[in-house]
Biopython code that builds the backbone (N, CA, C, O; Angstrom):
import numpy as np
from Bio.PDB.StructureBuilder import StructureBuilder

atoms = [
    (1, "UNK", "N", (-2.981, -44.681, -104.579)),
    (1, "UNK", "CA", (-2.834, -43.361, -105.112)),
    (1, "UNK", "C", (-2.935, -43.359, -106.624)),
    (1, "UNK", "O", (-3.053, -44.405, -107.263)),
    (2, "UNK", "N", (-2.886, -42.181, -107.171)),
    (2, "UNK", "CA", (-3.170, -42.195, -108.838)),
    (2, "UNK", "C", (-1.915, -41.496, -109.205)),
    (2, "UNK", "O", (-1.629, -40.325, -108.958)),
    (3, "UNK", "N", (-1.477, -42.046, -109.592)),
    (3, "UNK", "CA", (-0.195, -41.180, -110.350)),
    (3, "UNK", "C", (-0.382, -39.644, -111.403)),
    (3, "UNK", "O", (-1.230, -39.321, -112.235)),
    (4, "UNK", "N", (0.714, -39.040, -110.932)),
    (4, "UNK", "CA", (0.133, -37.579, -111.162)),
    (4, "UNK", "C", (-0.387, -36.844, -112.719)),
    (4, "UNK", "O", (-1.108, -35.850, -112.802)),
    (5, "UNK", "N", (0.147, -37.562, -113.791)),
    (5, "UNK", "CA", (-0.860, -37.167, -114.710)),
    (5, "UNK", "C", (-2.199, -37.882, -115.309)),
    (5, "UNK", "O", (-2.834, -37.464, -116.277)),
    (6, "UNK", "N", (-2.473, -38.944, -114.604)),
    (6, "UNK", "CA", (-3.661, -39.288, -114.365)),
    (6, "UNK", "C", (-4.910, -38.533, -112.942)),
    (6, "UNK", "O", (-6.139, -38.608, -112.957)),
    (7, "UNK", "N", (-4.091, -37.915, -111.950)),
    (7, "UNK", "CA", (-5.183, -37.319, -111.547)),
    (7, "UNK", "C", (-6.012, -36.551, -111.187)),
    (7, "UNK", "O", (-6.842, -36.507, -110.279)),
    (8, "UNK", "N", (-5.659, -35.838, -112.124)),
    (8, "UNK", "CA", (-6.798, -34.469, -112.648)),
    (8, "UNK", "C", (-7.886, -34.849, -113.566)),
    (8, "UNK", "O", (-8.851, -34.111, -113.763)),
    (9, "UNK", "N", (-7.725, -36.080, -114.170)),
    (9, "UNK", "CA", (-8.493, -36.387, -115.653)),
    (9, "UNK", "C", (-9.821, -37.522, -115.035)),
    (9, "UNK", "O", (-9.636, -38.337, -114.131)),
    (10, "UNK", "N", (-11.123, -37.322, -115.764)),
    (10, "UNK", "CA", (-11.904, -37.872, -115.039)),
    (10, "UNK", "C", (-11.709, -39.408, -115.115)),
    (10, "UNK", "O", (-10.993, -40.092, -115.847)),
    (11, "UNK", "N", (-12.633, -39.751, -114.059)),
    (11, "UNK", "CA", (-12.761, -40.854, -113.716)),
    (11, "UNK", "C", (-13.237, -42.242, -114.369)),
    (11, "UNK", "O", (-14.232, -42.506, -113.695)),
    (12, "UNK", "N", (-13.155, -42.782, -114.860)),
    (12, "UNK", "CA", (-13.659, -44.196, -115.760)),
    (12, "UNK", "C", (-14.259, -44.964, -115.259)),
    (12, "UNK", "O", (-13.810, -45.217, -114.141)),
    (13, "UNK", "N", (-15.430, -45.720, -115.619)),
    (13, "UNK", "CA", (-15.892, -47.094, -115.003)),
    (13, "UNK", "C", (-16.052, -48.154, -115.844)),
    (13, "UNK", "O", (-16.965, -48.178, -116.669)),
    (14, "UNK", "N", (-15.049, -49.267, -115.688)),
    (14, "UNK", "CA", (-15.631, -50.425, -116.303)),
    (14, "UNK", "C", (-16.206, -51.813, -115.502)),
    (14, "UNK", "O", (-15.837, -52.602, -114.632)),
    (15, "UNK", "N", (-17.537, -51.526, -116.530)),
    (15, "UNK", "CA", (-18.654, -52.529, -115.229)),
    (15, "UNK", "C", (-18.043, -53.774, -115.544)),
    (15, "UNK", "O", (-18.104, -54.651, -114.682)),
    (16, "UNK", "N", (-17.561, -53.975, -116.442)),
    (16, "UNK", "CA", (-16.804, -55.723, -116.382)),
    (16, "UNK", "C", (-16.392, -56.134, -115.400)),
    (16, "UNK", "O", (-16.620, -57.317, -115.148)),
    (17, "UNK", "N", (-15.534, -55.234, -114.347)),
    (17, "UNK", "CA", (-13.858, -54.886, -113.890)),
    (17, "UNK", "C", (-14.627, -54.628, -112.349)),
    (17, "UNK", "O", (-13.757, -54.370, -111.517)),
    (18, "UNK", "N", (-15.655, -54.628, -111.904)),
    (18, "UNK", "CA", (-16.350, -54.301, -110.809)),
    (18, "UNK", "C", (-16.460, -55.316, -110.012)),
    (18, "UNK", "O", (-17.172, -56.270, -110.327)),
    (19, "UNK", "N", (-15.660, -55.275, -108.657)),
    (19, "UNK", "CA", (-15.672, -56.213, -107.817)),
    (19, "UNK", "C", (-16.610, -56.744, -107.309)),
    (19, "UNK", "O", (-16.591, -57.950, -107.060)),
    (20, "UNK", "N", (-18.196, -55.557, -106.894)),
    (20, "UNK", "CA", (-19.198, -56.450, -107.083)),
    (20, "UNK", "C", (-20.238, -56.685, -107.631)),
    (20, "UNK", "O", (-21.393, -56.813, -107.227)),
    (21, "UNK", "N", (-19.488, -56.768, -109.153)),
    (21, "UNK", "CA", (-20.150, -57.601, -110.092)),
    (21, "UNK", "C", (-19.528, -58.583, -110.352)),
    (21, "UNK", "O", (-20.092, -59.177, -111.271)),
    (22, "UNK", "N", (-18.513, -59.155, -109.974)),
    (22, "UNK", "CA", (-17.415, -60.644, -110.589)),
    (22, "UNK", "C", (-17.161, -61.076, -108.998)),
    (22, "UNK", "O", (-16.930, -62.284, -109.051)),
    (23, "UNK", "N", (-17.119, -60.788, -108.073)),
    (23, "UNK", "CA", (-16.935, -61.868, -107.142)),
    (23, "UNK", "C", (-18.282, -62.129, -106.234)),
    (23, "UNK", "O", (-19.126, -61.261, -106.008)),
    (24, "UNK", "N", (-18.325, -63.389, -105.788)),
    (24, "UNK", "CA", (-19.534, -63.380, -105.376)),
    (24, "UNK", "C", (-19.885, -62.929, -103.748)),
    (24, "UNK", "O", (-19.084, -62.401, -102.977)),
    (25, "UNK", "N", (-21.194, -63.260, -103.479)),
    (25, "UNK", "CA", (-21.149, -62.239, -101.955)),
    (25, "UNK", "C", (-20.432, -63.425, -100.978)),
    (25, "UNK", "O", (-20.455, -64.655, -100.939)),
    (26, "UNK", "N", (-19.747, -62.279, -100.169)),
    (26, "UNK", "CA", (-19.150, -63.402, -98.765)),
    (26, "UNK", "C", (-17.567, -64.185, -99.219)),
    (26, "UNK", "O", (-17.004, -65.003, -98.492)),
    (27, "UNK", "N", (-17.180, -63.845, -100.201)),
    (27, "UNK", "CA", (-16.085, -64.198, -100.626)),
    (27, "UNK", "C", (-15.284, -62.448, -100.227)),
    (27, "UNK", "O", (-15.514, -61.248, -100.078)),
    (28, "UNK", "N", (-14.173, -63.577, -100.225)),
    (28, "UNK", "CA", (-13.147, -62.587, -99.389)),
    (28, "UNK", "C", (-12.166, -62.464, -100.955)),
    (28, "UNK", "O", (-12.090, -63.126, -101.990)),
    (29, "UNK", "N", (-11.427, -61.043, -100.326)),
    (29, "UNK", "CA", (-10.633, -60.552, -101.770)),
    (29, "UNK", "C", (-9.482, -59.529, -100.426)),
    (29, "UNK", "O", (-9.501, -59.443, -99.198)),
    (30, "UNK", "N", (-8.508, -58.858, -101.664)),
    (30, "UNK", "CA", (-7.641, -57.965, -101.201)),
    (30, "UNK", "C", (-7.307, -57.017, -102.294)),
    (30, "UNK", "O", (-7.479, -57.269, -103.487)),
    (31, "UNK", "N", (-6.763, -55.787, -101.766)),
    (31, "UNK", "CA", (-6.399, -54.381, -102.115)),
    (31, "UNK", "C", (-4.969, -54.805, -102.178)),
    (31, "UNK", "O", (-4.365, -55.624, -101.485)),
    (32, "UNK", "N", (-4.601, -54.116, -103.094)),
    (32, "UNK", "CA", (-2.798, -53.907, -103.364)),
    (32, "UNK", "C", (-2.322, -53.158, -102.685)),
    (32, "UNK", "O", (-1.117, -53.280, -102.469)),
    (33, "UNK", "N", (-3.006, -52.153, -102.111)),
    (33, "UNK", "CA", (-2.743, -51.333, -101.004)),
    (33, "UNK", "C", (-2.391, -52.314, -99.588)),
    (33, "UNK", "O", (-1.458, -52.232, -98.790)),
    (34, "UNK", "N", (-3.194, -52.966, -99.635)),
    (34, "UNK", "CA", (-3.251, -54.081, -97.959)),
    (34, "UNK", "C", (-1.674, -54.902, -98.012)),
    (34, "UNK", "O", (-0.729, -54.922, -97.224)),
    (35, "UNK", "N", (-1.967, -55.657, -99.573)),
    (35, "UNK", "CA", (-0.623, -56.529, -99.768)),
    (35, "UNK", "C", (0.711, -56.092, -99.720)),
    (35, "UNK", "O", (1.601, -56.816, -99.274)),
    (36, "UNK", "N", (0.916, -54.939, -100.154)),
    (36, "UNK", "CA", (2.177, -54.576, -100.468)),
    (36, "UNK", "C", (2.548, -54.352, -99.141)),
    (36, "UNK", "O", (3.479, -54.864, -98.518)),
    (37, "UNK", "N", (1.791, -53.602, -98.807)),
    (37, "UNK", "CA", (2.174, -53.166, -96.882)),
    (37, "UNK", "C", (2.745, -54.113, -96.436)),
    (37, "UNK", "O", (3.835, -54.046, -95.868)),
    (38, "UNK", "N", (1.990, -55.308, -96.657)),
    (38, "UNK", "CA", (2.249, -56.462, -95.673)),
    (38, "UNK", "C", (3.267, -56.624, -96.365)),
    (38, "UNK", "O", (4.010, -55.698, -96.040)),
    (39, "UNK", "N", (3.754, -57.223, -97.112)),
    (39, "UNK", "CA", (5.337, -57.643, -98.069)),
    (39, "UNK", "C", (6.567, -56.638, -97.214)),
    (39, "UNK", "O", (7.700, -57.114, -97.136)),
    (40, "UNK", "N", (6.320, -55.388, -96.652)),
    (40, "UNK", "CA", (6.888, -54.446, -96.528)),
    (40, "UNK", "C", (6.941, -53.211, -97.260)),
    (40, "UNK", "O", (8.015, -52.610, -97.242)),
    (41, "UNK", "N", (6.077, -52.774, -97.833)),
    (41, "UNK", "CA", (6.359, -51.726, -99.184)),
    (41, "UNK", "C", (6.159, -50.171, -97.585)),
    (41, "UNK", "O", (5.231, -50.093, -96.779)),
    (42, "UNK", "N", (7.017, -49.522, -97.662)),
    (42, "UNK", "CA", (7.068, -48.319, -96.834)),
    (42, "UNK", "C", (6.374, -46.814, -96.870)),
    (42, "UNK", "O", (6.457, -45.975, -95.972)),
    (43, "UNK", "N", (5.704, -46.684, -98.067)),
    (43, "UNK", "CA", (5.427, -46.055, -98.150)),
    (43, "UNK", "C", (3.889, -45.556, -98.398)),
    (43, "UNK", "O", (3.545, -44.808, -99.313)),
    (44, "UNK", "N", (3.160, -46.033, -97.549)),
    (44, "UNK", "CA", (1.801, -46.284, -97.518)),
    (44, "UNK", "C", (1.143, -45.097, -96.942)),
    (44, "UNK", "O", (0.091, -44.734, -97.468)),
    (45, "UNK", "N", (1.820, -44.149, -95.487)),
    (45, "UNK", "CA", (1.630, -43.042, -95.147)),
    (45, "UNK", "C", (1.307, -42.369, -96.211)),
    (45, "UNK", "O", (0.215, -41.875, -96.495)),
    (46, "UNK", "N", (2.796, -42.358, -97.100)),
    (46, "UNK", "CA", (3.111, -40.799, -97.758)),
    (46, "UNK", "C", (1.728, -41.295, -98.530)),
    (46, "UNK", "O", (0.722, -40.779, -98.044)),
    (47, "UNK", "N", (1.420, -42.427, -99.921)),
    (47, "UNK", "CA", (0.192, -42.355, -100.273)),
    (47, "UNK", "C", (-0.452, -42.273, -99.536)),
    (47, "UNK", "O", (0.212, -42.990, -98.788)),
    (48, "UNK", "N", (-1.331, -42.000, -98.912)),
    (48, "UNK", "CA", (-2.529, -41.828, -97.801)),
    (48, "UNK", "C", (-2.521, -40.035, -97.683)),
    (48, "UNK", "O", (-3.496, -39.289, -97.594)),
    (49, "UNK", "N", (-0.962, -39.661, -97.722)),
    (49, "UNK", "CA", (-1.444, -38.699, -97.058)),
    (49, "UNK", "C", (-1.510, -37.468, -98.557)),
    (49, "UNK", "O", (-1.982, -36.337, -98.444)),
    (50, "UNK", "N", (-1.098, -37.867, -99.489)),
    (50, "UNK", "CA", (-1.291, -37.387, -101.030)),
    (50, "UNK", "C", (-2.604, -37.937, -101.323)),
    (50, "UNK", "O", (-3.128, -37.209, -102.166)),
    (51, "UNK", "N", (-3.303, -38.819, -101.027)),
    (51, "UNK", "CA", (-4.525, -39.462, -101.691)),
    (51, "UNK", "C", (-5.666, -38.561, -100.891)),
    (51, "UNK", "O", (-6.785, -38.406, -101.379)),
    (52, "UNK", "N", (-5.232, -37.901, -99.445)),
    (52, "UNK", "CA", (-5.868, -37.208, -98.695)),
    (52, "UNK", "C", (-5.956, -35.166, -99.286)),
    (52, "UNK", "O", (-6.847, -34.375, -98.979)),
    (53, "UNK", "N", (-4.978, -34.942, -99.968)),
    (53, "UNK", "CA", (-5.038, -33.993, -100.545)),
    (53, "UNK", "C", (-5.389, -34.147, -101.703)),
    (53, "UNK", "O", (-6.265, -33.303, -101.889)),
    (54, "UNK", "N", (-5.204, -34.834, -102.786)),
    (54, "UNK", "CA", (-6.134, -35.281, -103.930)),
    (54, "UNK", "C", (-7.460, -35.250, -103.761)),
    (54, "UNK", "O", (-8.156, -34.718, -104.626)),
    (55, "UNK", "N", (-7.947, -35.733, -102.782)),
    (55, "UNK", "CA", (-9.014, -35.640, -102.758)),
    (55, "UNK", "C", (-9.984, -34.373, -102.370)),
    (55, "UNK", "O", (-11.047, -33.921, -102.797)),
    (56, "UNK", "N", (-8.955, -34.009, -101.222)),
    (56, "UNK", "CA", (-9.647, -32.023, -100.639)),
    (56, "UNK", "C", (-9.697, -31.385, -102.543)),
    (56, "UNK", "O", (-10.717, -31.039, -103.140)),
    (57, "UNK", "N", (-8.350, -31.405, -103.073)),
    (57, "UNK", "CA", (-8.441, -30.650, -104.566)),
    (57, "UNK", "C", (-9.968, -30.943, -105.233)),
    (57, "UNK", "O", (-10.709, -30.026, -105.588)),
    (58, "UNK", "N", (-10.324, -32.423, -105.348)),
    (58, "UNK", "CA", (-11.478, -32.707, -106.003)),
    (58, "UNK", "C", (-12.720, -32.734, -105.601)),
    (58, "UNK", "O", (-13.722, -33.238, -106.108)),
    (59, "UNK", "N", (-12.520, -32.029, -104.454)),
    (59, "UNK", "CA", (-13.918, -32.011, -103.601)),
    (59, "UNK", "C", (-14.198, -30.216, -104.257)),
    (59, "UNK", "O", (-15.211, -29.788, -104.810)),
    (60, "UNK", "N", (-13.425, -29.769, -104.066)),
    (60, "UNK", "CA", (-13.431, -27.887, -104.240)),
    (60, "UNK", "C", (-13.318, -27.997, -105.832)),
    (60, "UNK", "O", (-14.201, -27.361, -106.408)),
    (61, "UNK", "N", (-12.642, -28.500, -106.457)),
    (61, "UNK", "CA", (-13.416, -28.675, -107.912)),
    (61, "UNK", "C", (-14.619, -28.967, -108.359)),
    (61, "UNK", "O", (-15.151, -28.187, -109.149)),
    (62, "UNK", "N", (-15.319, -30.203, -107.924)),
    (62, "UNK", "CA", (-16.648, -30.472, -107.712)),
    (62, "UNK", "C", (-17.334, -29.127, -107.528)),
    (62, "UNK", "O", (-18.226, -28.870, -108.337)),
    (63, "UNK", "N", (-17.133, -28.481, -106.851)),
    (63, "UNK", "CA", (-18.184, -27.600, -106.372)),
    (63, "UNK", "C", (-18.173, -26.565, -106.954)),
    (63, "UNK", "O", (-19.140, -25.804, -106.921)),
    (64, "UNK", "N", (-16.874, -26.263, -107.737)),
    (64, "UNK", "CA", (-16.601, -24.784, -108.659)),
    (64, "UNK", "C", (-17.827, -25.367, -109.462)),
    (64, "UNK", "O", (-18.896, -24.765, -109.564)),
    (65, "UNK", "N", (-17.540, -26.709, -110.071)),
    (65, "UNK", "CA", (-18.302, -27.194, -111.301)),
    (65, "UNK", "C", (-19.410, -26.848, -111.456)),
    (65, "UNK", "O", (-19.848, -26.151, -112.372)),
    (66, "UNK", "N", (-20.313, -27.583, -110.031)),
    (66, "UNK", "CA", (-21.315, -27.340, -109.494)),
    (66, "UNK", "C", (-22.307, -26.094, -109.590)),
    (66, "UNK", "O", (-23.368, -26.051, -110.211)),
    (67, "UNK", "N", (-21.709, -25.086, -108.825)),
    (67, "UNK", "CA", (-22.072, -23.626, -109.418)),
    (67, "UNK", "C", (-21.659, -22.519, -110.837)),
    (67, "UNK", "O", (-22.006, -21.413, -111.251)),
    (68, "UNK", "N", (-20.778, -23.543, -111.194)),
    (68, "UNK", "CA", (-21.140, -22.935, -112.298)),
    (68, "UNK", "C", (-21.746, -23.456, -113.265)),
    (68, "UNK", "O", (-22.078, -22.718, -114.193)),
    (69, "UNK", "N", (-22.049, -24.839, -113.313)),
    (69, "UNK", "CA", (-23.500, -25.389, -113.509)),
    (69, "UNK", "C", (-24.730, -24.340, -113.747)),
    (69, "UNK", "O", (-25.365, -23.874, -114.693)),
    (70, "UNK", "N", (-24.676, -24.217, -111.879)),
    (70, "UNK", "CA", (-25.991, -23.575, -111.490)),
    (70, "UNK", "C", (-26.215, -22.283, -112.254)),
    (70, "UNK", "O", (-27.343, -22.156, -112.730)),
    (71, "UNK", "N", (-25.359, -21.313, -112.457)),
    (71, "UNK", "CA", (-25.352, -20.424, -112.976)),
    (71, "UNK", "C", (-25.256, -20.037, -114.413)),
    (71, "UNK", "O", (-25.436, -18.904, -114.859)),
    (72, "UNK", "N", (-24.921, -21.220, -115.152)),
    (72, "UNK", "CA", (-25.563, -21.208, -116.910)),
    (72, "UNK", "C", (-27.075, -21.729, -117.160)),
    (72, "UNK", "O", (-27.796, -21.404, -118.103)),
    (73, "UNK", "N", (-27.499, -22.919, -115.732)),
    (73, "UNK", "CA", (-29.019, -22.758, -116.016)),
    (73, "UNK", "C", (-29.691, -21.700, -115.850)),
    (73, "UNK", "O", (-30.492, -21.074, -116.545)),
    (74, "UNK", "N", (-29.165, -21.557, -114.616)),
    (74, "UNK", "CA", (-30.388, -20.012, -114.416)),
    (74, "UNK", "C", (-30.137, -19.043, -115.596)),
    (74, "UNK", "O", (-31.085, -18.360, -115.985)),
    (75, "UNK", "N", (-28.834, -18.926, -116.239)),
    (75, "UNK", "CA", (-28.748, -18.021, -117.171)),
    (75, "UNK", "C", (-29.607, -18.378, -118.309)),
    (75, "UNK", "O", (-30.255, -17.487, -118.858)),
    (76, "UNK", "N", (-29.673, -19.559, -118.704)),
    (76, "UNK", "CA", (-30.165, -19.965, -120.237)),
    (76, "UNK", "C", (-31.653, -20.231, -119.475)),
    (76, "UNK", "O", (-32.570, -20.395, -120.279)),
    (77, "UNK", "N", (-31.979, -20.289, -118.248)),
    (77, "UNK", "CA", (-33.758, -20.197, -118.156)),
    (77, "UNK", "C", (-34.391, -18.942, -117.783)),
    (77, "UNK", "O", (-35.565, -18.831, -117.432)),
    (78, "UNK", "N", (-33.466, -17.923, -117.891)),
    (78, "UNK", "CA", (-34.216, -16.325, -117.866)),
    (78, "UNK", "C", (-33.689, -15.956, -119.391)),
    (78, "UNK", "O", (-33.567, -14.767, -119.687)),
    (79, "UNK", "N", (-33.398, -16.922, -120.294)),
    (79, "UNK", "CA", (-33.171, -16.331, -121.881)),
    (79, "UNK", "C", (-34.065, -15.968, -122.687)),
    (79, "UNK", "O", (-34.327, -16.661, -123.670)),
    (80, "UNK", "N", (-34.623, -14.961, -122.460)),
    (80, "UNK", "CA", (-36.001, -15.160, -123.257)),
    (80, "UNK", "C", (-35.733, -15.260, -125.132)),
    (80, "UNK", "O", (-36.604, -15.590, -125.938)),
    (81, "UNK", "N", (-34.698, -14.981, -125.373)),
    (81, "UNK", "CA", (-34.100, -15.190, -127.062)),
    (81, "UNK", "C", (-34.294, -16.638, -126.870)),
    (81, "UNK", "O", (-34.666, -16.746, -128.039)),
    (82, "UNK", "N", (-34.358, -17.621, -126.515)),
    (82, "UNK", "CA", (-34.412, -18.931, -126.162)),
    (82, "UNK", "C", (-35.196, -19.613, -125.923)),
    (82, "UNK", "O", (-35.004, -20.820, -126.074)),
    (83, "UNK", "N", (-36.303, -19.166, -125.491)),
    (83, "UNK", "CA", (-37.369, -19.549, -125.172)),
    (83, "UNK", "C", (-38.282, -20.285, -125.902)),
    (83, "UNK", "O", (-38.808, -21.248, -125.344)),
    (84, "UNK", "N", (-38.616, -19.975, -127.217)),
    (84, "UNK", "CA", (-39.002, -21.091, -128.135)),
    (84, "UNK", "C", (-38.340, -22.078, -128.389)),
    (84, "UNK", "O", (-38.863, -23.192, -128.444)),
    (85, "UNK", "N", (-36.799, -21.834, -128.636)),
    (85, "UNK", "CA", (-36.026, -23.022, -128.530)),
    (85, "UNK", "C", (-35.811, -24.529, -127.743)),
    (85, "UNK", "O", (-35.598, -25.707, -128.030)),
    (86, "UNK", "N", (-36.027, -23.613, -126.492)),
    (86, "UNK", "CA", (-35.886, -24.452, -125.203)),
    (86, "UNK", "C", (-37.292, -25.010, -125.442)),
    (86, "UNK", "O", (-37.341, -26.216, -125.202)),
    (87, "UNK", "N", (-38.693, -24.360, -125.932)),
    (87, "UNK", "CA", (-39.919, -24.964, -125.757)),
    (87, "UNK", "C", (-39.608, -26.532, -126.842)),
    (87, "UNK", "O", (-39.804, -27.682, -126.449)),
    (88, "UNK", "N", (-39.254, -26.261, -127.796)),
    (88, "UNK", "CA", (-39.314, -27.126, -128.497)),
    (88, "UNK", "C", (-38.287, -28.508, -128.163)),
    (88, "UNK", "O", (-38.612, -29.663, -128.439)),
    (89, "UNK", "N", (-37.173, -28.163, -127.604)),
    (89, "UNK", "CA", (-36.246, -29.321, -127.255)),
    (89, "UNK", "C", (-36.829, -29.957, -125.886)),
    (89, "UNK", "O", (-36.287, -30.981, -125.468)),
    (90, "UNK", "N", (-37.962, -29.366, -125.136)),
    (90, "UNK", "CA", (-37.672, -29.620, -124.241)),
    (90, "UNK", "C", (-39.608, -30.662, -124.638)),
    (90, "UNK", "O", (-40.258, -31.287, -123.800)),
    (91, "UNK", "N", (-39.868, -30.510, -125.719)),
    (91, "UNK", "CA", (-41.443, -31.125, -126.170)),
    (91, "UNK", "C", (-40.462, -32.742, -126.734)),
    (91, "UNK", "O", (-41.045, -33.826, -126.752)),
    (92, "UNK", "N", (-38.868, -32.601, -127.174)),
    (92, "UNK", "CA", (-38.685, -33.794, -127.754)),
    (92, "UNK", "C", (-37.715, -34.621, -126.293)),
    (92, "UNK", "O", (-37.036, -35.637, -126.442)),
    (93, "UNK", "N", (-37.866, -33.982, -125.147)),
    (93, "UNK", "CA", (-37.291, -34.801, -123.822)),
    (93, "UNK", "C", (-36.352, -35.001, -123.523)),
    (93, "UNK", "O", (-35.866, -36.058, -123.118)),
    (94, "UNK", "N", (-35.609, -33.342, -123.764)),
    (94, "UNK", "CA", (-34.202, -33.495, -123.586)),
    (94, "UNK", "C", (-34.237, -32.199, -122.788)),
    (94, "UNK", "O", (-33.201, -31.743, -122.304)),
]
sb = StructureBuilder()
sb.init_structure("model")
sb.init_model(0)
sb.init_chain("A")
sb.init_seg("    ")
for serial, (resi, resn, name, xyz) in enumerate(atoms, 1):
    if name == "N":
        sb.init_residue(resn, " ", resi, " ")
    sb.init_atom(name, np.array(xyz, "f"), 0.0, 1.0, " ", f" {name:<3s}", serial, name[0])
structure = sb.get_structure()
C-alpha cells in the first residue's frame, strides 16, 4: 500500500531501482508484501483491500485527465487566433 499522503501525488521511476534491470532472468526474488505475511504481519487484507480502492480513485482520475486533455486539444485546434502560431511550433517539432 502507499501511505496516505503519498497517494495522490504522481508516480516516480527510478530505472536504477528496477527489478528487471538489476536482477538477472530466472533468478528468484520476493515482495515485502509476501514476507511479512509469512513472519505473521495481519494485516494484508485490510492493505489489499485499500490498495483496491486506491486504485478504482486513480483509474476515474485518469480519465477526468484524459478528457480533459481531449477537450483543450480540440479547443486550441479549432483556434483560429492560433493558427500561425501552432503553424510555426509545429514546423520546429513540437
Amino acid at each position: 500500500g502507499v501511505p496516505p499522503p503519498y497517494d495522490r501525488m504522481k508516480r516516480m521511476v527510478v530505472p536504477s531501482a528496477l527489478r528487471v534491470l538489476k536482477l538477472k532472468p530466472g533468478r528468484k526474488y520476493c515482495t515485502i508484501k509476501r514476507v511479512s505475511h509469512e513472519v505473521g504481519w495481519k494485516y494484508n487484507d485490510v492493505v489489499a483491500n485499500l490498495e483496491e480502492k486506491r486504485k478504482v480513485k486513480s483509474k476515474a482520475f485518469y480519465e477526468r485527465k484524459k478528457a480533459i486533455a481531449n477537450v483543450r486539444a480540440k479547443a486550441a485546434s479549432k483556434s483560429s487566433e492560433l493558427a500561425t502560431v501552432q503553424e510555426k511550433i509545429a514546423a520546429l517539432g513540437y
